[in-house]
C-alpha positions as CSV (number, residue, x, y, z in Angstrom):
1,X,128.4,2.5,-38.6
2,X,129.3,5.9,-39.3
3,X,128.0,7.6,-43.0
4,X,129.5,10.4,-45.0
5,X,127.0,12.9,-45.4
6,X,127.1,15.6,-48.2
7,X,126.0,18.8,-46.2
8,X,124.7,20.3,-49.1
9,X,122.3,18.1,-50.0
10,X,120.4,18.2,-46.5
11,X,117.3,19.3,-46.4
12,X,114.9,20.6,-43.8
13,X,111.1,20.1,-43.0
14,X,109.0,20.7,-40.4
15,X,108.1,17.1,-38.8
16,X,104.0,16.1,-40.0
17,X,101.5,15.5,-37.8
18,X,101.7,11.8,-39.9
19,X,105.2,11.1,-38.4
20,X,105.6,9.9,-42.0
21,X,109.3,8.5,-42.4
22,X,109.7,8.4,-38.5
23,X,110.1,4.6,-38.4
24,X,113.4,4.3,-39.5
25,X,114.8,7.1,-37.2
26,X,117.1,5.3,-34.7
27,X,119.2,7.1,-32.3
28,X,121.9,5.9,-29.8
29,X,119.4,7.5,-27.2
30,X,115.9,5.1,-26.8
31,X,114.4,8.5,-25.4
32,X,115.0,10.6,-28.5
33,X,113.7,7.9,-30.7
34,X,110.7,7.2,-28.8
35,X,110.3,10.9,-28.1
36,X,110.3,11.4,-32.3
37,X,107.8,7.9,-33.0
38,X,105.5,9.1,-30.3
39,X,105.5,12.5,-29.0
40,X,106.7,14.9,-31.2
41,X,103.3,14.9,-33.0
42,X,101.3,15.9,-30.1
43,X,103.6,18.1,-28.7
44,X,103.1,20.1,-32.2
45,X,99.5,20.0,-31.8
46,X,99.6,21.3,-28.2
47,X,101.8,24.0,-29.4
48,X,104.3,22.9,-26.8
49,X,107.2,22.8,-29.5
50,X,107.8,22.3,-32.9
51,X,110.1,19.7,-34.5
52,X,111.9,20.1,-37.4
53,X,113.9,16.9,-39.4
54,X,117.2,17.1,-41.1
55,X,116.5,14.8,-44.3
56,X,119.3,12.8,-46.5
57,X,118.6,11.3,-49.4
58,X,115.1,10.9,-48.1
59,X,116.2,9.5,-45.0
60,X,115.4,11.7,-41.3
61,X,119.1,12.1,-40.6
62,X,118.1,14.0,-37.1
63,X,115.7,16.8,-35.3
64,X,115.4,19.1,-33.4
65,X,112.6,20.1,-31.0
66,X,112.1,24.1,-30.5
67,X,110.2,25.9,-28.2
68,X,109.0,29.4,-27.0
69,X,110.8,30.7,-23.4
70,X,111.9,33.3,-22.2
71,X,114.9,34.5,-19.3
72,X,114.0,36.7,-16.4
73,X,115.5,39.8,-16.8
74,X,116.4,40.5,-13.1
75,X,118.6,36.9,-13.1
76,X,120.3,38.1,-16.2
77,X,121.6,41.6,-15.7
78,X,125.2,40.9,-17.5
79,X,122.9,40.7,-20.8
80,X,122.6,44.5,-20.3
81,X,119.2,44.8,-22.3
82,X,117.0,47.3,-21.6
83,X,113.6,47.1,-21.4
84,X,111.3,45.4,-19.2
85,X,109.8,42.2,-18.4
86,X,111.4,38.9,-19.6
87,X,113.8,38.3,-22.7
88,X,112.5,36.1,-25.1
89,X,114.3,33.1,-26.1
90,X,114.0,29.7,-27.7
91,X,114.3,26.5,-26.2
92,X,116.1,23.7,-27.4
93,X,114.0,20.9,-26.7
94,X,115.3,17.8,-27.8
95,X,118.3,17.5,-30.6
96,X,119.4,14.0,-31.9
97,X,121.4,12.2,-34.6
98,X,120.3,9.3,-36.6
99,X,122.9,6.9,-34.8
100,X,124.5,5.7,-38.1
101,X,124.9,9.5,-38.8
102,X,126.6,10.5,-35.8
């Protein structure tokens, strides 16, 4: 089942440590549903990532899963950045689509 979705009217939260409004998240994936029910939470706690939800008429549409990284500079010379050390960067974690959204 495939929904229109008025892009305007999406809205953006950062996921709570609750899960509240998780349970109705399905996803074509198992592993991005299960990953949302059960281990987004306490990935946020750990400061491992942080997951934000898209919502639709107070429905979690999808999410995504962010984190801190960074790229070694020596493996990346085309980048042209000077400066030393690593170049920060941000990890895409997980990303997924409420399956009736997709």
């Amino acid at each position: 089942m495939s929904t229109d979705v008025q892009f305007n009217k999406v809205g953006y939260r950062k996921l709570k440590i609750d899960l509240n409004g998780t349970n109705d998240f399905k996803c074509s994936k198992e592993k991005f549903t299960e990953y949302l029910k059960v281990h987004a939470s306490n990935d946020q706690i750990e400061q491992i990532g942080q997951t934000w939800v898209f919502v639709y008429q107070e429905k979690i549409i999808g999410f995504i899963t962010i984190a801190m990284a960074h790229m070694k500079k020596d493996e990346h010379e085309d980048l042209q950045i000077d400066g030393f050390g690593n170049i920060p960067a941000l990890l895409i974690g997980h990303l997924a689509t409420h399956r009736d959204y997709e």
